[in-house]
N, C-alpha and C positions, 0 to 999 in steps of 0.2 A: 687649640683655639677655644676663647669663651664662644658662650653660644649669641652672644651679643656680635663678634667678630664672623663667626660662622653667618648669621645670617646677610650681615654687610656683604660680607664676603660675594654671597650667589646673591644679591640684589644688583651690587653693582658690575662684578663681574661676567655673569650669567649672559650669555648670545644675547642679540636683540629676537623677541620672542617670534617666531614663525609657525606655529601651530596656529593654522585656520579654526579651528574649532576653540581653542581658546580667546580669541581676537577678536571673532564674532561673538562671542557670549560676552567682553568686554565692550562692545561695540552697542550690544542691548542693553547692557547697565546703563551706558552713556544715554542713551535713548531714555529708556523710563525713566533716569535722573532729569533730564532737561524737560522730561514731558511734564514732571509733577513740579519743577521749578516753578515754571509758568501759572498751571494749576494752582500755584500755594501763595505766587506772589500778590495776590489780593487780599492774605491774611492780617489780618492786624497787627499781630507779631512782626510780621516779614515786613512789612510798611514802617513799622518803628523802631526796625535794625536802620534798615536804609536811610530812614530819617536821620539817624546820630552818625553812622560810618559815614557821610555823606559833608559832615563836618572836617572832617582828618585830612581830606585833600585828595586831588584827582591824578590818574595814574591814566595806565595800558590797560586794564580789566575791568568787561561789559559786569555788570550788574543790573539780572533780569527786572526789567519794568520800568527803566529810566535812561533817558539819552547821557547821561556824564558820567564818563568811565571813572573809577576808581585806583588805587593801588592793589595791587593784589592781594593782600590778604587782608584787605577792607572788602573786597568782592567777592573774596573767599569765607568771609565770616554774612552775608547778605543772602549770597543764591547758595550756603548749607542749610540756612535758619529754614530759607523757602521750600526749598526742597522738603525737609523735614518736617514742614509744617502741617501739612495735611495728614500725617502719617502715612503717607501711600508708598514712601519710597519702599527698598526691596531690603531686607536684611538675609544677614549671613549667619550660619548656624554656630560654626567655632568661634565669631565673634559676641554670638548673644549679643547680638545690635546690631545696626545699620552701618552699613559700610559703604556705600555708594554714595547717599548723602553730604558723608564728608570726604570722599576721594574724586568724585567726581568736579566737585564745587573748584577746590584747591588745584585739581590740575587744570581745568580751563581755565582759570584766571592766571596758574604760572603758565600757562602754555603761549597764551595771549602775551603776556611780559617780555616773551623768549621769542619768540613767533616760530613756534616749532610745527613739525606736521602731525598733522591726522594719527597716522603713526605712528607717532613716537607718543602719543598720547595713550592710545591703546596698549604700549608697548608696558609704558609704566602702570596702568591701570592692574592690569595682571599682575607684576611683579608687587606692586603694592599690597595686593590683595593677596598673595600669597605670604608677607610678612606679620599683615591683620593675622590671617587663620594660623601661623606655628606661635605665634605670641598667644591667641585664643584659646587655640587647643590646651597652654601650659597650663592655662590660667583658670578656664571654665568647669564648670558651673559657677564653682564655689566663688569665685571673683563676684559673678552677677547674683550670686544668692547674697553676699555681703550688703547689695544695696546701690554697688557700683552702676551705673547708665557705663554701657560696654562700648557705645556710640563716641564717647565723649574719653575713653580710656585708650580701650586697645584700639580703637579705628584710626586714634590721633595718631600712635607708634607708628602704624604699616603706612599710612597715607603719607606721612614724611618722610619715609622708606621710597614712596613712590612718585612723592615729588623730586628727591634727591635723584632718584632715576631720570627723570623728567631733564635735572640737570646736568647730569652725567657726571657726578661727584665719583670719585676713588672708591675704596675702600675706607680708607680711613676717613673721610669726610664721610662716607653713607654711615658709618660706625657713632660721627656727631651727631649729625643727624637724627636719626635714632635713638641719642644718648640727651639731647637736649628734648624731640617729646615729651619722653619720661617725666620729662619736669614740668609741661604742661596738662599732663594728664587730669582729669579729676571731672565730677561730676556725679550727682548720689538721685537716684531714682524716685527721693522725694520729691523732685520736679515733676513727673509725671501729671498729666494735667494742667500744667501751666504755660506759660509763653518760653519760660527759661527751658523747658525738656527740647524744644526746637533748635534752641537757640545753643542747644549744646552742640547740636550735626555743625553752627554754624561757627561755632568757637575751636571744635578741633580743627575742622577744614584751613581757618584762618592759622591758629598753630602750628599743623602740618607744610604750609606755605614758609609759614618763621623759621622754624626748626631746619626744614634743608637751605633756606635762602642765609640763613647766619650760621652752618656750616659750610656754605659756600663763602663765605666769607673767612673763613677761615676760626672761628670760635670754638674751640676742643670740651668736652665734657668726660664725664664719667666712662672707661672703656667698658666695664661691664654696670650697665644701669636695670639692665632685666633679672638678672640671677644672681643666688648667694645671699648674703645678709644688706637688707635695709635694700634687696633690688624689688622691682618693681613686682614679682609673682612674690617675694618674701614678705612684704608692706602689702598690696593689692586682695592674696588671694590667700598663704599661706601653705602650711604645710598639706593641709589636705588637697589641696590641688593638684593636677596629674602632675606636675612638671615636665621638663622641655625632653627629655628623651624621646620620647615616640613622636614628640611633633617636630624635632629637628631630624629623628630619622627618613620620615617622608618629605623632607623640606624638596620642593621643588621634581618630583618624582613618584608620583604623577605632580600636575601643575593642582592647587586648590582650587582652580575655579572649575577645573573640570573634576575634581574630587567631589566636592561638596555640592557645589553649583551655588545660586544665590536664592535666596524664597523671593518669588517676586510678587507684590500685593494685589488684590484682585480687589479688596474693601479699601476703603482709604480710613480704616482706623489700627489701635492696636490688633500686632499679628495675635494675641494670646486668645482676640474672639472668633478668629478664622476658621477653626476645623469646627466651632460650632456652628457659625454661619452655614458651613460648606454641607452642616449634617440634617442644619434642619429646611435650606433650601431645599437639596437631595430629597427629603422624607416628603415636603411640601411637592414635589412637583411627581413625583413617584404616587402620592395618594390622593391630591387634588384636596385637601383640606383649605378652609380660610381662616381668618383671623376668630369670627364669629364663633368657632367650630373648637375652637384650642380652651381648655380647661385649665392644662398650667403645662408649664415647661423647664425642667431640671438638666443641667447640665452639670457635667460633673468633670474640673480639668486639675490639673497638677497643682502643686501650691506654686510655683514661682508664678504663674498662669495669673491664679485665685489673686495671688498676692498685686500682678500687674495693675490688676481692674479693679480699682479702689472707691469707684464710685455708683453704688449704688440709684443714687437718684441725681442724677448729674446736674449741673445748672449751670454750665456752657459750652459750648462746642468743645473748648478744649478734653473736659471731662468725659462729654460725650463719646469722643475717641477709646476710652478707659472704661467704658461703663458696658459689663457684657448684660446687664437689664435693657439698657438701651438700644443697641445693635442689635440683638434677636426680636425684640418690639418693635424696631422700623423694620426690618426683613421680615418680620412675620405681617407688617400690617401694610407695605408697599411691593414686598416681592422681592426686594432689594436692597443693597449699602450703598450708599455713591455720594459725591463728593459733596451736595447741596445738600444732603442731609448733617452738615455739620458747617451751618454757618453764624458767624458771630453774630448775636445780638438775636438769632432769630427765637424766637416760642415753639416750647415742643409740642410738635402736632395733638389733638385731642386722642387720634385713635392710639396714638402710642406713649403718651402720657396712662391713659385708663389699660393700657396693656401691661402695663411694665410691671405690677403686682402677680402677673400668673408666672412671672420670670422668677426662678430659683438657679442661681452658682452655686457647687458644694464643691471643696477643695477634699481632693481626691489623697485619700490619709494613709494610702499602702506606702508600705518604708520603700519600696524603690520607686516610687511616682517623680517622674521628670518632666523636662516640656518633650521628650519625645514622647512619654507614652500616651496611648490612644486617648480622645475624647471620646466620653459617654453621653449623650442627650436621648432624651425623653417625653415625648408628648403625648398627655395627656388628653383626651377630643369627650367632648361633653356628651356624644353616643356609646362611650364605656370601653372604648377601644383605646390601646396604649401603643404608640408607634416609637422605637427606639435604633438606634444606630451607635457602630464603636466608630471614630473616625480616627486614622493615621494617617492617612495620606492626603496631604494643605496643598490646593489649585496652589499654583505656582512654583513648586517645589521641584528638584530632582526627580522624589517620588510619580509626581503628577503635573511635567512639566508645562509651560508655557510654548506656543508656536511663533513664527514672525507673524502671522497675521495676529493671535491676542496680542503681542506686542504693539503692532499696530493701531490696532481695534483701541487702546488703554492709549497709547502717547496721541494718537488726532481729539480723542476724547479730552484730556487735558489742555493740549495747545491749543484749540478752537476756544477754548475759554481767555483766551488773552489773542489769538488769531486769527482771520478769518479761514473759511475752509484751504483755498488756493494756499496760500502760505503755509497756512500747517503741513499742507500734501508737503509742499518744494521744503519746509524742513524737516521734516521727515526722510526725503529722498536726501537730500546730503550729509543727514546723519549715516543714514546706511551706508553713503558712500568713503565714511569718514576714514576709513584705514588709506582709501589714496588721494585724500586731500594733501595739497600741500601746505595751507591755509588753513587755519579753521573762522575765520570771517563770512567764511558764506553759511555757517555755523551758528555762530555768537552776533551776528547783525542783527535779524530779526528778533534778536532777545531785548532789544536797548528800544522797542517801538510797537509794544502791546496796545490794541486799541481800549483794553478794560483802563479805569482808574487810577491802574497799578504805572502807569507811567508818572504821576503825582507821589513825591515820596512826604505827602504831607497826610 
């Protein structure tokens, strides 16, 4: 068997998933994706997808902020952009990008279509996600050191992996499937900082939707589209890339999502300023220093890290996301990262504007510096003392995982920005309860009737 049929194969044939532990951490994805939906859909971005899909024509699938359902992968290209707008959602390591963003979007709009249960949404989420991470593992670093957005590449692969699931395709349909992503793959990490980097969570989603719905229809592609010459690690990543060996020998044994787990976001910007954030809060709240007190601050992270954060003096929220001068100047001058600190149109605060020159990133020049190894930060304090920390282990991570109540704590925080408290709670409780819905309408209802602006896709 290619390793393209190999994977079909344990996607579609593979039991329906019953591992509680992995269900539930599928179950939480689902949650922080919906939470940061709602959260994002008042972005500009996210307002000006919906604006144009909203032309195409009306379907079966909710798209968060607006009463008139869509077709599904017009809802599936709206509530990935949202999701991904704020940067908050969760990514995954062997994908080097975001993976919830675009599986979660794509399956509740083909689910909605289908009108399948709770369950079998969970069901495919997982299986999904374990086609993202052995295409990942083939492909990474070297894939996302090329330039590729991993969000928009390999997330689109496993997500139609997991919509085909979704649909209960064959083998040789989940084998199309799979072989027709491929062909929508693409997206180049120049985007970063713009409307288009969101809009890529929302373009694969909507592809991943394509790709299993027109192998359900029966449209045949490439048997092996991944491996060999002109396949997708041959074009994508190259010979230096690990290739599929070691990640097809774990395929499905243990499951990836309890392998790896998912990083889930605690800042709503790029993950690359995270373990700074985490080091110079820690140092900040460990020594009791203020903004006043700080001489200067050097942080010192990997180059793909260095390379993410491209904007030195940013000049809008998008950038701001990108900008590690910026996020350690509002952390160092408010306490914190959080989602109002990055809104369109607004002017950067005075204190953190006149901060942002004691900020120094130096890309960390040791020949095996990766994005795992540790972050170095440095403070400097104007009484002659130097406070420093190495950071490895990023809130939200395996490492230093997340509970149900920070999950909680994080999805009422975002939905109260489109809900009021009461609803947020009641959706909240029937996410949780999503594994024995039979319906997911008590789900996806309260997404079509936000009280913010986001109900105007104008």
């Amino acid at each position: 068997m290619t390793v393209t049929q190999k994977l079909a194969a344990w996607a579609a044939e593979t039991p329906d998933i019953s591992d509680q532990n992995a269900l539930d951490k599928a179950r939480n994805a689902v949650l922080d994706t919906i939470g940061v939906m709602i959260a994002g859909a008042p972005d500009q971005a996210a307002k000006r997808v919906r604006r144009a899909v909203a032309l195409w024509g009306n379907g079966p699938a909710t798209v968060v902020g607006q009463s008139e359902k869509l077709a599904a992968p017009w809802a599936a290209l709206a509530n990935g952009t949202a999701a991904h707008v704020l940067d908050f959602d969760d990514s995954f390591s062997p994908v080097s990008g975001h993976s919830s963003a675009v599986m979660v979007p794509a399956l509740l709009a083909l689910a909605e279509a289908e009108g399948v249960t709770g369950h079998a949404i969970l069901d495919a989420y997982v299986v999904g996600l374990e086609i993202q991470a052995r295409i990942g593992q083939a492909v990474n670093v070297e894939h996302y050191k090329l330039g590729w957005h991993s969000t928009s590449t390999v997330a689109t692969i496993g997500s139609a992996a997991g919509c085909a699931r979704l649909l209960g395709l064959n083998t040789d349909d989940m084998r199309n499937a799979i072989s027709i992503a491929v062909s929508t793959a693409a997206g180049s990490k120049r985007q970063f900082g713009t409307m288009a980097k969101p809009m890529h969570a929302g373009l694969a989603a909507k592809n991943a939707v394509m790709a299993a719905s027109l192998a359900a229809a029966g449209i045949e592609a490439s048997e092996e589209p991944l491996d060999g010459m002109w396949g997708f690690r041959d074009l994508y990543a190259g010979d230096a890339s690990p290739g599929f060996d070691e990640a097809m020998a774990s395929l499905g044994d243990p499951l990836a999502i309890e392998e790896f787990q998912l990083n889930v976001k605690v800042y709503p910007c790029c993950a690359s300023t995270h373990t700074s954030l985490d080091g110079l809060l820690a140092l900040k709240a460990e020594n009791g220093f203020s903004a006043e007190d700080v001489d200067s601050i050097k942080t010192t992270v990997p180059p793909i890290n260095f390379n993410n954060l491209m904007y030195p003096d940013p000049k809008s929220e998008m950038e701001k996301r990108f900008s590690m001068q910026y996020c350690l100047s509002t952390a160092m001058t408010t306490g914190d990262v959080i989602v109002s600190d990055f809104q369109p149109g607004a002017d950067m605060p005075d204190a953190v504007r006149e901060f942002i020159p004691k900020v120094e990133m130096i890309k960390d020049e040791k020949p095996d510096a990766n994005p795992a190894h540790p972050t170095h930060i440095e403070i400097t304090l104007r009484d002659g003392r130097t406070l420093a920390a190495d950071i490895d282990k990023q809130k939200g991570t395996k490492a230093f995982p997340l509970v149900d109540a920070d999950y909680e704590r994080k999805f009422l925080g975002c939905a109260t920005m489109g809900l009021d408290q009461a609803s947020a709670t009641d959706l909240h409780g029937a996410i949780m309860r999503l594994d024995d819905q039979q319906s997911i309408d008590p789900v996806m209802a309260p997404l079509r009737d936000l009280r913010r602006p986001t109900a105007s896709i104008g």
